[in-house]
mmCIF file as Biopython writes it, N, C-alpha, C and O atoms, coordinates in Angstrom:
data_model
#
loop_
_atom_site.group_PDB
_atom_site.id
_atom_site.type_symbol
_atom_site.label_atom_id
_atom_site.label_alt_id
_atom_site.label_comp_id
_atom_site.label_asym_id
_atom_site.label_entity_id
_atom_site.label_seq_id
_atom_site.pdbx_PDB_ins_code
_atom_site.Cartn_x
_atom_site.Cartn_y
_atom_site.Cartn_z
_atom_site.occupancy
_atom_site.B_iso_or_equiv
_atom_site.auth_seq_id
_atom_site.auth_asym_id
_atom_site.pdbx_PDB_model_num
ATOM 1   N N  . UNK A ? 1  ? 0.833   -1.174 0.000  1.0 0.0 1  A 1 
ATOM 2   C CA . UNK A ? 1  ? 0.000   0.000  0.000  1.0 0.0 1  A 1 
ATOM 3   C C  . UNK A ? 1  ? 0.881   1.243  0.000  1.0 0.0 1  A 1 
ATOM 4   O O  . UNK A ? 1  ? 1.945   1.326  0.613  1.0 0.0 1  A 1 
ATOM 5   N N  . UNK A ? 2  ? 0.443   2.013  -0.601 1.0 0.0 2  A 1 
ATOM 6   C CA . UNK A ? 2  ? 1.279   3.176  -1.282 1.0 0.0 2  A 1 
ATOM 7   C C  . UNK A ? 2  ? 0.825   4.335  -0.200 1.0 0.0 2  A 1 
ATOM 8   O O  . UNK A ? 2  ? -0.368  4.373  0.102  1.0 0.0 2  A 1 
ATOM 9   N N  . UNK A ? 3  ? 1.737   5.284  0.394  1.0 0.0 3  A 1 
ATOM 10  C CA . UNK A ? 3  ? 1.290   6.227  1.125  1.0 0.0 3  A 1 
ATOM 11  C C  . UNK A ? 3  ? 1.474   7.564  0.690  1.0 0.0 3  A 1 
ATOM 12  O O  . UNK A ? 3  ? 2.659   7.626  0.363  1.0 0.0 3  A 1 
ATOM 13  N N  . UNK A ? 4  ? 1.039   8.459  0.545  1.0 0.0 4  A 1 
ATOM 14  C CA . UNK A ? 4  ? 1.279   9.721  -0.330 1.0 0.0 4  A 1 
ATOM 15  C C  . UNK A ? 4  ? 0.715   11.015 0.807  1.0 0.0 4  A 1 
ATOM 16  O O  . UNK A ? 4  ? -0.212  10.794 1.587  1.0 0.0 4  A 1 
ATOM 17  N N  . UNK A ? 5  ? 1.328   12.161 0.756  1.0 0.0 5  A 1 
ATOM 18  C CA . UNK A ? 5  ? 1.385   13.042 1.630  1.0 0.0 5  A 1 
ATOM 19  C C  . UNK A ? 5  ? 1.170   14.491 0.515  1.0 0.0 5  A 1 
ATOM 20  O O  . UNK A ? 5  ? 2.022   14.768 -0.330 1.0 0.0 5  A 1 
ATOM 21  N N  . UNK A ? 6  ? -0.111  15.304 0.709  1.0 0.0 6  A 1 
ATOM 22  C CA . UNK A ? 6  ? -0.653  16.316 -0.048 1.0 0.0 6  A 1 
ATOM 23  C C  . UNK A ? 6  ? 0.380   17.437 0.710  1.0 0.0 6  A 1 
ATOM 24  O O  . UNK A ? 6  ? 0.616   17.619 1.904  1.0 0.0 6  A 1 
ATOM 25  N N  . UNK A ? 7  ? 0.856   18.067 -0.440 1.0 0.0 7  A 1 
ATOM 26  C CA . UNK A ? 7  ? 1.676   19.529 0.173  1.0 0.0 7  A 1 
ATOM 27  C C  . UNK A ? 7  ? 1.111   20.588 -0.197 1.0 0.0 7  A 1 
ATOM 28  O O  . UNK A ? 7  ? 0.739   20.669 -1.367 1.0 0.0 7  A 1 
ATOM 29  N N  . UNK A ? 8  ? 0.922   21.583 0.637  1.0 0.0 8  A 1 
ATOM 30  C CA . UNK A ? 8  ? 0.502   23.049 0.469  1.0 0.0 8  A 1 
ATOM 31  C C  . UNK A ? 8  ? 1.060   24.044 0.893  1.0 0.0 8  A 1 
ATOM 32  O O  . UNK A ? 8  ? 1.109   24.206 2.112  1.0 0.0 8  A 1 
ATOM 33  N N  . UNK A ? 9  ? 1.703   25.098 -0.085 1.0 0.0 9  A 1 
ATOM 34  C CA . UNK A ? 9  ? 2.835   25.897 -0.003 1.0 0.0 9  A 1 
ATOM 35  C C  . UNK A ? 9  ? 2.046   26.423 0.972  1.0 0.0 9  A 1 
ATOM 36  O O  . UNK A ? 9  ? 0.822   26.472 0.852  1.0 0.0 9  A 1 
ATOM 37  N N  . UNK A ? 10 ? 2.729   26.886 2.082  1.0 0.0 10 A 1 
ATOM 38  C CA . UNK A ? 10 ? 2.240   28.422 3.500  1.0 0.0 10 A 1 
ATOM 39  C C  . UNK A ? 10 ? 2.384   29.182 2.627  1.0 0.0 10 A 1 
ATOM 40  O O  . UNK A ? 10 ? 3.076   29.239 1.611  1.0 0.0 10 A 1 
ATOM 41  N N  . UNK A ? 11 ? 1.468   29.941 3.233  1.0 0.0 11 A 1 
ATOM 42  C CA . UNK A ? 11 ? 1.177   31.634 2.225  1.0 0.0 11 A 1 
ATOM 43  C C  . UNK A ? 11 ? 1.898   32.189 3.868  1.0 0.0 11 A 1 
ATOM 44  O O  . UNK A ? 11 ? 1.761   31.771 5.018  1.0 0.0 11 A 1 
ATOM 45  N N  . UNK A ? 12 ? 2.705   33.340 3.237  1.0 0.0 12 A 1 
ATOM 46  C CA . UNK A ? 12 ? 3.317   33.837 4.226  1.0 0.0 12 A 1 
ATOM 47  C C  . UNK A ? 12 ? 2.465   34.548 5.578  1.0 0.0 12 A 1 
ATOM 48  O O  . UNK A ? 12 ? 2.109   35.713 5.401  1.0 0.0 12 A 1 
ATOM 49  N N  . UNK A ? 13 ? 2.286   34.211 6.281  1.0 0.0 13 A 1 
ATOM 50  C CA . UNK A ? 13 ? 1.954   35.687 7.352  1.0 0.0 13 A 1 
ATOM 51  C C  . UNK A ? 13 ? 2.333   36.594 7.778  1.0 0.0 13 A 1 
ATOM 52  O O  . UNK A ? 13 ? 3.322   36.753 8.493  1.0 0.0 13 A 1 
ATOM 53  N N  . UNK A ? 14 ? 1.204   37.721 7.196  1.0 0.0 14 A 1 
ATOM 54  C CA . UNK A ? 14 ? 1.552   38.924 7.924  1.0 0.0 14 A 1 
ATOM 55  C C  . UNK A ? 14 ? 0.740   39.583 8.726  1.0 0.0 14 A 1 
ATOM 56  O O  . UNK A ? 14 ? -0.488  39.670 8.713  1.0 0.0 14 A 1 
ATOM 57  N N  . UNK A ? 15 ? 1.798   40.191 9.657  1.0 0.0 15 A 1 
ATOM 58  C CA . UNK A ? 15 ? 0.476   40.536 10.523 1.0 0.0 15 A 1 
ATOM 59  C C  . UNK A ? 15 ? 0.443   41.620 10.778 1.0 0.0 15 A 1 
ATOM 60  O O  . UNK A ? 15 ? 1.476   42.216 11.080 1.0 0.0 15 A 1 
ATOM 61  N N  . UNK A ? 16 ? -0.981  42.338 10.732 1.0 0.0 16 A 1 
ATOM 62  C CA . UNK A ? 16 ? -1.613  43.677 10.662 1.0 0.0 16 A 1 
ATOM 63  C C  . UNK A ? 16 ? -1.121  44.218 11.788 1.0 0.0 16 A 1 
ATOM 64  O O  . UNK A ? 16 ? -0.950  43.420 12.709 1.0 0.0 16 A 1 
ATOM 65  N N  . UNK A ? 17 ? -0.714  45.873 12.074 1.0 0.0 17 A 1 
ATOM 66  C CA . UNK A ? 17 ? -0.334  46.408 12.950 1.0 0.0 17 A 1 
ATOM 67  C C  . UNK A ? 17 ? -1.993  46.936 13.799 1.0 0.0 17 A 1 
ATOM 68  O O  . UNK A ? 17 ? -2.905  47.629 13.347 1.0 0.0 17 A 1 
ATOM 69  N N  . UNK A ? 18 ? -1.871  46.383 14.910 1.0 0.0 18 A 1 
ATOM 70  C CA . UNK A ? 18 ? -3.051  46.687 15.542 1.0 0.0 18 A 1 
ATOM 71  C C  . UNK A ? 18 ? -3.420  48.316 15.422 1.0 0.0 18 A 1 
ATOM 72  O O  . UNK A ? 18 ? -4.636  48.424 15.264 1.0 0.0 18 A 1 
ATOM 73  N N  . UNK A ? 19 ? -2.700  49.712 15.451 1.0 0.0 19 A 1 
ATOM 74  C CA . UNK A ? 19 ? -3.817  50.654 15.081 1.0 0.0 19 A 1 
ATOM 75  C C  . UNK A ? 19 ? -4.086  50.769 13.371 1.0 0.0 19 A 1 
ATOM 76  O O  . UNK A ? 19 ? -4.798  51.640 12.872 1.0 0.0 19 A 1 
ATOM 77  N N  . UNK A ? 20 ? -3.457  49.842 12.691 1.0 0.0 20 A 1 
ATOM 78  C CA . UNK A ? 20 ? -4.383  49.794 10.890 1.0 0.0 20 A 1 
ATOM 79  C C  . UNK A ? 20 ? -5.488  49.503 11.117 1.0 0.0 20 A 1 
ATOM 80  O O  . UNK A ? 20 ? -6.391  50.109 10.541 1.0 0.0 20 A 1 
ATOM 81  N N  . UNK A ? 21 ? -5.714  48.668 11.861 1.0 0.0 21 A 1 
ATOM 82  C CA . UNK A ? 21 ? -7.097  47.598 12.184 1.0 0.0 21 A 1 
ATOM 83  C C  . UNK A ? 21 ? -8.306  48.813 12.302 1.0 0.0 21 A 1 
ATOM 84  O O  . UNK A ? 21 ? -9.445  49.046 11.898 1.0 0.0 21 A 1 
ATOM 85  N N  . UNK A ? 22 ? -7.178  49.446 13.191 1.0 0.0 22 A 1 
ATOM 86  C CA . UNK A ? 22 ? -8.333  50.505 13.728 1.0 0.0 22 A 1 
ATOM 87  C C  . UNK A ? 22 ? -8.622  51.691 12.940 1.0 0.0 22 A 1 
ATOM 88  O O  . UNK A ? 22 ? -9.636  52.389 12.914 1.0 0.0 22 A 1 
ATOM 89  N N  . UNK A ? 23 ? -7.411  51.789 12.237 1.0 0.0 23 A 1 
ATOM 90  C CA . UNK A ? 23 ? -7.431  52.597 11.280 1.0 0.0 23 A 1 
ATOM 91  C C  . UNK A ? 23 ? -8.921  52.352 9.734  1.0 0.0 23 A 1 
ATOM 92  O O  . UNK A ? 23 ? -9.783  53.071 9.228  1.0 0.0 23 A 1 
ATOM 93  N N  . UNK A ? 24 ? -8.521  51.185 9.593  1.0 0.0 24 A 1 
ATOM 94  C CA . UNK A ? 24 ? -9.206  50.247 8.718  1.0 0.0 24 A 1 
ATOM 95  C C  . UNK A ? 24 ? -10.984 50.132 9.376  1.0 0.0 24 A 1 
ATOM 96  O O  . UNK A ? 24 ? -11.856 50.416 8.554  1.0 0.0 24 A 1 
ATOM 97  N N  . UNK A ? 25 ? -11.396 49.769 10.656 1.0 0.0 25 A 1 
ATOM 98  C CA . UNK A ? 25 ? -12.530 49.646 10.973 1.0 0.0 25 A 1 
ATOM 99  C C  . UNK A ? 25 ? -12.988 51.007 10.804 1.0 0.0 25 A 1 
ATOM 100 O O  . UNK A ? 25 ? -13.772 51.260 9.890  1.0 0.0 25 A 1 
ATOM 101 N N  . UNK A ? 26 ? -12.550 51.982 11.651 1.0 0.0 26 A 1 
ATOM 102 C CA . UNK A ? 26 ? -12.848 53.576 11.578 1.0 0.0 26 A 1 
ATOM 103 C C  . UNK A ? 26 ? -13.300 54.200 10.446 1.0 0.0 26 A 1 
ATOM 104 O O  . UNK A ? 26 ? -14.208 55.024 10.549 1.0 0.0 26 A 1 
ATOM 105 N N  . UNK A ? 27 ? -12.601 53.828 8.908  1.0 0.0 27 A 1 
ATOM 106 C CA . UNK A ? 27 ? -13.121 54.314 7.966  1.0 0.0 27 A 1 
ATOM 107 C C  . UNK A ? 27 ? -14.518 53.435 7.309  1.0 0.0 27 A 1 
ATOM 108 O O  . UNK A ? 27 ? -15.503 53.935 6.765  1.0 0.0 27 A 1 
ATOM 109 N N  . UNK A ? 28 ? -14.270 52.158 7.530  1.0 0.0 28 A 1 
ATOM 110 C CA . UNK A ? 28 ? -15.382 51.552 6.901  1.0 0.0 28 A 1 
ATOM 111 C C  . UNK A ? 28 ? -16.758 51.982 7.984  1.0 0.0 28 A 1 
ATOM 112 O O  . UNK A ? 28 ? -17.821 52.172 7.392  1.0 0.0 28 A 1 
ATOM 113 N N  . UNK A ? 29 ? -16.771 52.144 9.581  1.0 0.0 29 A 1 
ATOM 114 C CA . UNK A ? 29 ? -17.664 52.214 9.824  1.0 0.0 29 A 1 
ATOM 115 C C  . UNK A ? 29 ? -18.161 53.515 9.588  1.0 0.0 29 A 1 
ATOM 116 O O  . UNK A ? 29 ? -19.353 53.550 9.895  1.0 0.0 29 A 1 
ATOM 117 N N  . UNK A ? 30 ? -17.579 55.030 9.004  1.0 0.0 30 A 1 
ATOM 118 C CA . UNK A ? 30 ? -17.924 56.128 8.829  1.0 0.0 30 A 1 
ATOM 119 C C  . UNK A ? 30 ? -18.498 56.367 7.546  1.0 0.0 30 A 1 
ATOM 120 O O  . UNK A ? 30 ? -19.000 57.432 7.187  1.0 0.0 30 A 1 
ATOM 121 N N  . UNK A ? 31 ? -18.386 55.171 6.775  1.0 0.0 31 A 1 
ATOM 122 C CA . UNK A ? 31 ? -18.938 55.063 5.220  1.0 0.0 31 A 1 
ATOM 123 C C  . UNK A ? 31 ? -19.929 54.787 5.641  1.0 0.0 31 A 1 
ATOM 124 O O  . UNK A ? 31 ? -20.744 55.672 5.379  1.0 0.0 31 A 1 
ATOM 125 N N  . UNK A ? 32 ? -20.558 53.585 6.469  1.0 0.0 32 A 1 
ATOM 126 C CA . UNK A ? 32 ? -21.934 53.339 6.266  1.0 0.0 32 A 1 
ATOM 127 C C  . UNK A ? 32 ? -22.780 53.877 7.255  1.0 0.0 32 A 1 
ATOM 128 O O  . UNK A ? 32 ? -23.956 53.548 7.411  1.0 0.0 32 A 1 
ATOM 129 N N  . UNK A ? 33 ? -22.054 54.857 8.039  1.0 0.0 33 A 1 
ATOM 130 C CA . UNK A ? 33 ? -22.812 56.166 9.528  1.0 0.0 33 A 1 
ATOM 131 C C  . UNK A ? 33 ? -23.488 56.825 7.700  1.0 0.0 33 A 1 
ATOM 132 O O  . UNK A ? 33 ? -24.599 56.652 7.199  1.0 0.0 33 A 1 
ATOM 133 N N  . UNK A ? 34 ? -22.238 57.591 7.127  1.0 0.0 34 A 1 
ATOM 134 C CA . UNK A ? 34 ? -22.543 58.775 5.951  1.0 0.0 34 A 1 
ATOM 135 C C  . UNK A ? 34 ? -24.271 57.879 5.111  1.0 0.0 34 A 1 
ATOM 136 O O  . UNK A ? 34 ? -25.372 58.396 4.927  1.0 0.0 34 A 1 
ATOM 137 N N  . UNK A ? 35 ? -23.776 56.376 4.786  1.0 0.0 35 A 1 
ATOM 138 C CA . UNK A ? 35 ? -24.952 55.970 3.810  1.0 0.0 35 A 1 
ATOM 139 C C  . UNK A ? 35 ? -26.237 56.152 4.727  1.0 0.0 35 A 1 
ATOM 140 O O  . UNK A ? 35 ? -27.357 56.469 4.325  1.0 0.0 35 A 1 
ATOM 141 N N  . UNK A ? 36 ? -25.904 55.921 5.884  1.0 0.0 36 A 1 
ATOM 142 C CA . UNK A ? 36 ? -27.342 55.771 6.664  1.0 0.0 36 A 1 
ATOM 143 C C  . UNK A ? 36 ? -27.643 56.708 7.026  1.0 0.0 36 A 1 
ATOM 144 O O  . UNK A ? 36 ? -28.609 56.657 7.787  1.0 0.0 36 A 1 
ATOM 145 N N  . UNK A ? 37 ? -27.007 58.218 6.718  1.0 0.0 37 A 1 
ATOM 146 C CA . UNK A ? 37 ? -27.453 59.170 7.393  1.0 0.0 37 A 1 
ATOM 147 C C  . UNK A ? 37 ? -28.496 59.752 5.619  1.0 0.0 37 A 1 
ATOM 148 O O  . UNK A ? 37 ? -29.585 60.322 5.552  1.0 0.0 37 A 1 
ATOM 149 N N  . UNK A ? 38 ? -27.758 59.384 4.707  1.0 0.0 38 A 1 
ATOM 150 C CA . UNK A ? 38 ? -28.403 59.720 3.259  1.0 0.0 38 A 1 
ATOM 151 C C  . UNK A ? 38 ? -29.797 59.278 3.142  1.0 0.0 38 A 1 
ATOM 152 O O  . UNK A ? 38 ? -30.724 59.997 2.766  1.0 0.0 38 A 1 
ATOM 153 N N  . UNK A ? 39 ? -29.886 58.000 3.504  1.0 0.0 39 A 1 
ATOM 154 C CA . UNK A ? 39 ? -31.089 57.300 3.621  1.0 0.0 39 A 1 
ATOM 155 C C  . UNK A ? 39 ? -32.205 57.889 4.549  1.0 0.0 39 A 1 
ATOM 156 O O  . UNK A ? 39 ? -33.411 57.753 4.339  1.0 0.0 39 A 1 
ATOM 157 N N  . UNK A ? 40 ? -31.604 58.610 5.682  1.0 0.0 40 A 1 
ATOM 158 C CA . UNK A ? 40 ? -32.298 58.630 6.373  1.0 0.0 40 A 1 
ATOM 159 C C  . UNK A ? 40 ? -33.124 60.564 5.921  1.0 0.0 40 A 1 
ATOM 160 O O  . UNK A ? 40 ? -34.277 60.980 6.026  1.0 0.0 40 A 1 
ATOM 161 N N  . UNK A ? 41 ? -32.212 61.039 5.578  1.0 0.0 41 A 1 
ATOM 162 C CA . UNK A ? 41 ? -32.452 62.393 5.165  1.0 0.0 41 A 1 
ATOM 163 C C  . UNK A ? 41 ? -33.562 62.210 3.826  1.0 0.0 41 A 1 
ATOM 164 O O  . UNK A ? 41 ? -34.126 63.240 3.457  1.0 0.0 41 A 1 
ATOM 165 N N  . UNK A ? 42 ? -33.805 61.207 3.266  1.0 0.0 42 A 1 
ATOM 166 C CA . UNK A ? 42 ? -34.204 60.773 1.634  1.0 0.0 42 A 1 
ATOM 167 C C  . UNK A ? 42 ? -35.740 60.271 2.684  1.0 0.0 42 A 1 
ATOM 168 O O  . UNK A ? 42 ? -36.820 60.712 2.291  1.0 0.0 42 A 1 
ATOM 169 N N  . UNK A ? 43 ? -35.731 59.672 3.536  1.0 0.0 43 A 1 
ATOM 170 C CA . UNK A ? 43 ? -37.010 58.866 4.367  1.0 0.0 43 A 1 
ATOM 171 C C  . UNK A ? 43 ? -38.229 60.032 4.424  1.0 0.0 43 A 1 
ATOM 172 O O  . UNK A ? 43 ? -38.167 61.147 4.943  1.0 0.0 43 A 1 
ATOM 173 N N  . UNK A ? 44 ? -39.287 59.440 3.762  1.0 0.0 44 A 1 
ATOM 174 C CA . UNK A ? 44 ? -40.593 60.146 4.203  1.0 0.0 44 A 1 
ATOM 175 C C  . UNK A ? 44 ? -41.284 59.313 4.831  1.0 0.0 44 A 1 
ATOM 176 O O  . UNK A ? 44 ? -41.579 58.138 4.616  1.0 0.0 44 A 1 
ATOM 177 N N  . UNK A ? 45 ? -41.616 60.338 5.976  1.0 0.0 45 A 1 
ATOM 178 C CA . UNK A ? 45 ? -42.087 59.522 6.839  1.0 0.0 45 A 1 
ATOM 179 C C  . UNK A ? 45 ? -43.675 60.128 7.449  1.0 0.0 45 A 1 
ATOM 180 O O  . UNK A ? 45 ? -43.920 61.300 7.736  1.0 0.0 45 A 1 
ATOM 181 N N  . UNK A ? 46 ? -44.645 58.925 7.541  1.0 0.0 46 A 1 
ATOM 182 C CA . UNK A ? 46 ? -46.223 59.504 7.468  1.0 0.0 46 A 1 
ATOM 183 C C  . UNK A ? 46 ? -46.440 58.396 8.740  1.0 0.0 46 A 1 
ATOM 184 O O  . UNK A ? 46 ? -45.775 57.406 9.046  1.0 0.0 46 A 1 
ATOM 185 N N  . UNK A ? 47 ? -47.651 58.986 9.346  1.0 0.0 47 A 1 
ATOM 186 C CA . UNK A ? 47 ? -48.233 58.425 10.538 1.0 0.0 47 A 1 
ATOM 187 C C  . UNK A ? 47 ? -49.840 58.365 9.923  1.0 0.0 47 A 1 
ATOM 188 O O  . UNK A ? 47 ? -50.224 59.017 8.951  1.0 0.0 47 A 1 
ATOM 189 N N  . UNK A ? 48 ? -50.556 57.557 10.616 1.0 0.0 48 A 1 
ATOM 190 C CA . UNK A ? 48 ? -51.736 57.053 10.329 1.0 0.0 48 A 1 
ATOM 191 C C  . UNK A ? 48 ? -52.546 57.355 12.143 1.0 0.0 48 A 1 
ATOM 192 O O  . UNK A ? 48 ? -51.954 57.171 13.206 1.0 0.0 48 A 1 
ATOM 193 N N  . UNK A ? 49 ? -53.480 57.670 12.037 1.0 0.0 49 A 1 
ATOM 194 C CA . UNK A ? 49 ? -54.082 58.299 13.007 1.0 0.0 49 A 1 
ATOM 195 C C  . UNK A ? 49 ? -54.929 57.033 13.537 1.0 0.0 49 A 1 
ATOM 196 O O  . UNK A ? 49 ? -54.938 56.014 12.846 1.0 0.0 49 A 1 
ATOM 197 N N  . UNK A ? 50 ? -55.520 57.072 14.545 1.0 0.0 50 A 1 
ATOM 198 C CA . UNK A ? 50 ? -56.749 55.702 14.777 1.0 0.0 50 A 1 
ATOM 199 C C  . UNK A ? 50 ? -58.132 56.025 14.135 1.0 0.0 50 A 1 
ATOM 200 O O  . UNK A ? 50 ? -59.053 55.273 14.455 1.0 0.0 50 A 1 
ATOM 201 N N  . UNK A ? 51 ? -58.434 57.169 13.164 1.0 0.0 51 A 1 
ATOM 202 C CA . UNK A ? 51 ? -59.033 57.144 12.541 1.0 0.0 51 A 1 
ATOM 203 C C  . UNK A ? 51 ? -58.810 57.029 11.184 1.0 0.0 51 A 1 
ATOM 204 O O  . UNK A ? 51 ? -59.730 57.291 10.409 1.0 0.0 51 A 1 
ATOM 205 N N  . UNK A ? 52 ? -57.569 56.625 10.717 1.0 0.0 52 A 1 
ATOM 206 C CA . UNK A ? 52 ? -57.207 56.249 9.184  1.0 0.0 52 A 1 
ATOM 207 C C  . UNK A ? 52 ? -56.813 57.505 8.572  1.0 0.0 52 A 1 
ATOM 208 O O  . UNK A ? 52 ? -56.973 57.497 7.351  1.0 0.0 52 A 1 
ATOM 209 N N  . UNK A ? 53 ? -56.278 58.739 9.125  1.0 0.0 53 A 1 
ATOM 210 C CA . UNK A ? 53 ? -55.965 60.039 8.442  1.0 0.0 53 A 1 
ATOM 211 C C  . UNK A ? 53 ? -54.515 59.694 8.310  1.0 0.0 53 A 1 
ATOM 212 O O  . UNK A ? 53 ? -53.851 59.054 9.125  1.0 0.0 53 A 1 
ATOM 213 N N  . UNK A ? 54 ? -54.133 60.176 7.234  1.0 0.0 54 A 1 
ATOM 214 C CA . UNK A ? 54 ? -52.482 60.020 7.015  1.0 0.0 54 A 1 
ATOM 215 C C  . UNK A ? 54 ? -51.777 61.629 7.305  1.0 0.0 54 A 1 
ATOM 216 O O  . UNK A ? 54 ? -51.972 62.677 6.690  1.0 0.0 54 A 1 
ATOM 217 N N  . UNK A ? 55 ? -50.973 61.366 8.386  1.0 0.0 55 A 1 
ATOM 218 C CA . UNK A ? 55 ? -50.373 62.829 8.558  1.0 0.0 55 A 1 
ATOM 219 C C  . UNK A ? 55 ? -48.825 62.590 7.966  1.0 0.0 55 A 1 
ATOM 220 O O  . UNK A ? 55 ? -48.158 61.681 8.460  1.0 0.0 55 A 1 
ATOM 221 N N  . UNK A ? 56 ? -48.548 63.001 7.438  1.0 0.0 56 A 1 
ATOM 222 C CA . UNK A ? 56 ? -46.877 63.907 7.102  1.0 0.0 56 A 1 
ATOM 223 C C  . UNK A ? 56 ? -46.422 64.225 8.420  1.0 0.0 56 A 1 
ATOM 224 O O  . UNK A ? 56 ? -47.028 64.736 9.361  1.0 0.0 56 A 1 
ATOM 225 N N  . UNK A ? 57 ? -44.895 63.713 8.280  1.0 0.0 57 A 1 
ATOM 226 C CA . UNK A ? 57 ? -43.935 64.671 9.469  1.0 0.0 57 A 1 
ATOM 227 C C  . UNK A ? 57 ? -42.783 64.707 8.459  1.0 0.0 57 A 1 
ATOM 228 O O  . UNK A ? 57 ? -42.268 63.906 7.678  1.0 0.0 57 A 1 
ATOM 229 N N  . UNK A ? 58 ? -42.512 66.655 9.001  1.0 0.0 58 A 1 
ATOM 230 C CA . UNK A ? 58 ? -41.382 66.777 7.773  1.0 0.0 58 A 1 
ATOM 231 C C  . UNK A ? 58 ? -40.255 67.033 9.298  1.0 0.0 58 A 1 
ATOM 232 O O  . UNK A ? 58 ? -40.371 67.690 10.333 1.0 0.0 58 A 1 
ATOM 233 N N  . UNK A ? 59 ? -39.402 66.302 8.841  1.0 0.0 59 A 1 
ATOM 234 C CA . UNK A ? 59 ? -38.082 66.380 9.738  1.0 0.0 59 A 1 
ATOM 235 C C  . UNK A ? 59 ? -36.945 67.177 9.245  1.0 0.0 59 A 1 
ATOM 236 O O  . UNK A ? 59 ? -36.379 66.825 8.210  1.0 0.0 59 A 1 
ATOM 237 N N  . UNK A ? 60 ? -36.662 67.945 9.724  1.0 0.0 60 A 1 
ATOM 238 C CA . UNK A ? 60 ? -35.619 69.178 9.531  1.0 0.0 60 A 1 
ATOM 239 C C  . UNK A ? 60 ? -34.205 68.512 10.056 1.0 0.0 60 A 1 
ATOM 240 O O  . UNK A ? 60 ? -33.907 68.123 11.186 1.0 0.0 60 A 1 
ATOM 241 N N  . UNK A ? 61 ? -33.628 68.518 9.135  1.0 0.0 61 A 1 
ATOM 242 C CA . UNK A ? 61 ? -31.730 68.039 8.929  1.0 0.0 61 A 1 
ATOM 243 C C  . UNK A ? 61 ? -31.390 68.874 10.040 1.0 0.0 61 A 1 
ATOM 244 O O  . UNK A ? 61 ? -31.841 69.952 10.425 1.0 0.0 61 A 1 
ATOM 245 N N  . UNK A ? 62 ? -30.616 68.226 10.404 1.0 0.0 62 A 1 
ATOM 246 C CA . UNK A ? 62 ? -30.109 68.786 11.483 1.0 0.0 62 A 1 
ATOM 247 C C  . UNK A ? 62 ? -28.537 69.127 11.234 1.0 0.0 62 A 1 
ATOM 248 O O  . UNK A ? 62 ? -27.959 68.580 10.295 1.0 0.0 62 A 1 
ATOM 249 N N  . UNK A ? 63 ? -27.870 70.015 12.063 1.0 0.0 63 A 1 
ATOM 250 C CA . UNK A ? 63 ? -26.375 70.166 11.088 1.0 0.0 63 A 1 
ATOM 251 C C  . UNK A ? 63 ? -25.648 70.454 12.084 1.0 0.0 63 A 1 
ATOM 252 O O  . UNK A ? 63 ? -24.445 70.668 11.929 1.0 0.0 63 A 1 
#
């Protein structure tokens, strides 16, 4: 019986300097604060009364 052994080159490691990480999280999470703040400025938003009247609320951006 023949025994055979699969090889797989290591990919080198490198390792991230812990403030990139932070560097790196910081910007991605300020991209999707900016998208959700777009979305949210774009949102019309209506209320329904307990008698079925549809009211409008206009929300003023705040800055």
């Amino acid at each position: 019986m023949r025994e055979s052994t699969i090889i797989f080159p290591r990919s080198p490691e490198v390792k991230e300097h812990p403030a990139s990480k932070l560097v790196n999280a910081y910007k991605k999470e300020r991209t999707h604060q900016e998208i959700t703040e777009v979305e949210l400025n774009r949102a019309k938003i209506a209320v329904v009364d307990e008698h079925g009247n549809v009211k409008r609320i206009t929300i003023l951006a705040e800055h």
